[in-house]
N, C-alpha and C positions, 0 to 999 in steps of 0.2 A: 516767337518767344513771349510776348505779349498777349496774346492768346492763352498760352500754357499760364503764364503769373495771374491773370484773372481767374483763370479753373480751379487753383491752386489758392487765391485768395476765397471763390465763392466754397470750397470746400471746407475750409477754415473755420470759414463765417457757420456752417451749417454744423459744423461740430460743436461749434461753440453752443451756438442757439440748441442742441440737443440738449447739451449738456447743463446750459439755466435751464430749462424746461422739466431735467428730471430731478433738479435741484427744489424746483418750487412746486413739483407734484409732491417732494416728500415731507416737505414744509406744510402743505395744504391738508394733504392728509393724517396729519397726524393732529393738526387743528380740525380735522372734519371728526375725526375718533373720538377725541375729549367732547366736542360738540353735542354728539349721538351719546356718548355715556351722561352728559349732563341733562338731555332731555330725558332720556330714561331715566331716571333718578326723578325728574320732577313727576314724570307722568308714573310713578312706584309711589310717589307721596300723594298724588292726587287721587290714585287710585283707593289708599289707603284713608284718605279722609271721609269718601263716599261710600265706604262699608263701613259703616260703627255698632252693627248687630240689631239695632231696631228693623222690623218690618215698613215700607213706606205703603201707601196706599195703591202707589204704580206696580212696587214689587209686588203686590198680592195679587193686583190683580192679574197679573205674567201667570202665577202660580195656581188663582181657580183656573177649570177647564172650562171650554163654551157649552162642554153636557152640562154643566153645574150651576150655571149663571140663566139668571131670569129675570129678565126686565119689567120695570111697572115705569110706564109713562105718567107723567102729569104735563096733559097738553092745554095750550096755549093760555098762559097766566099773562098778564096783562098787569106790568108792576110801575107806578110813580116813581121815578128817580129822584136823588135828591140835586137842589139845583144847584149849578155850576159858575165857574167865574170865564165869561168872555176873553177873549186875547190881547184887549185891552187894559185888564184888569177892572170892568164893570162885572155888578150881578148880573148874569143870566137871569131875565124874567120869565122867557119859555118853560114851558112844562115840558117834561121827558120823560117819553114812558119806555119798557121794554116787553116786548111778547115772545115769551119763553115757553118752550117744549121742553121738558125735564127730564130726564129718564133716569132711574136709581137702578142699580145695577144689584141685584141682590145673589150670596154663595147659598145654595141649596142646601149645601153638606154639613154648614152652622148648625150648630145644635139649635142656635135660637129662631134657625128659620123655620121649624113645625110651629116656634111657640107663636112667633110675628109674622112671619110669613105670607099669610092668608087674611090676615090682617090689617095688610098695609091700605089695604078701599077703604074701610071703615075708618083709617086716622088720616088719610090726605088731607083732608083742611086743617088738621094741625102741620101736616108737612107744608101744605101751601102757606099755613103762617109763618113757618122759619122761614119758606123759600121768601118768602114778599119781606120781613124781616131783612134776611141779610142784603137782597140786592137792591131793593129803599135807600141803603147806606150808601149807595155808590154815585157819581154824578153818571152822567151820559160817556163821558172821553175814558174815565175808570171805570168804566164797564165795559166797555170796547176794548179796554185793551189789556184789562184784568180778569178775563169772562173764566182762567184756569183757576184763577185765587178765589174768587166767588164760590167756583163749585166746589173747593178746597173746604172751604169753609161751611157752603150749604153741610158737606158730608159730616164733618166733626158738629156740628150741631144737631145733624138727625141721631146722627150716633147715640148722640146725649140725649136725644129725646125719649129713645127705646133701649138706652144704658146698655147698649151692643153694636159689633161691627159688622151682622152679618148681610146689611147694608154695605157692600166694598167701595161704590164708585158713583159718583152723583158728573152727569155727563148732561150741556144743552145739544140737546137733539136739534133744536134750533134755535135758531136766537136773532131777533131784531131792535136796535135800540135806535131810534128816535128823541 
């Protein structure tokens, strides 16, 4: 008889334990639903902030093709940093320089690349003065670790130097800062 009353109890027990179990799946999932519809919702708004109808520099470049694109190198410039504050909060008396490989990334299909195009030998020392221009700005630690914002900016400066964009993408080929 005692035999039977424990079989009898562990079967119990197991109906029970079934029965919380698909109590708190239903519970669970229905907080895991709301959950999935609330990320979707955010990642629908975030989506929507990073398309605002401007062209980026990244987008364009996605959309020239590699027939279209022509590189002109400016190799190894040799640029004075500006100096830096130690981790102490002393001046940096060291001198810091960078040696930079530059490559400008030009769209063939620009109207203005017949006019500039062939052009660009004959004005690189004005490009090496904006390129020695903008990264002079930077200390040694924000040039390591700013090297996307530099070219960012190298590029909207040639831009303006040749008041066109058919200049897309200002890229270091190389880069070592000291």
């Amino acid at each position: 008889m005692k035999k039977n009353f424990v079989s009898i109890a562990i079967l119990a027990l197991l109906i029970v334990n079934i029965a919380l179990t698909a109590i708190m799946m239903f519970s669970v999932m229905s907080t895991n639903k709301k959950t999935a519809s609330l990320i979707n919702d955010i990642a629908t708004a975030i989506n929507l902030e990073l398309v605002d109808g401007t062209a980026t520099a990244e987008e364009e470049v996605s959309t020239v093709s590699m027939a279209d694109i022509e590189l002109y190198t400016i190799a190894d410039m040799t640029i004075p940093l500006k100096a830096g504050v130690n981790a102490d909060g002393t001046a940096d008396t060291k001198d810091h320089f960078a040696l930079l490989s530059v490559s400008l990334s030009m769209n063939k299909t620009n109207e203005d690349y017949e006019t500039y195009g062939a052009d660009v030998s004959t004005k690189e020392d004005l490009i090496k003065g904006v390129i020695n221009e903008v990264v002079s700005q930077y200390t040694v630690a924000d040039a390591k670790n700013n090297s996307a914002v530099i070219c960012d900016e190298i590029l909207k400066k040639i831009q303006g130097l040749y008041n066109s964009d058919f200049i897309f993408d200002v890229k270091f080929s190389s880069a070592l800062f000291q």
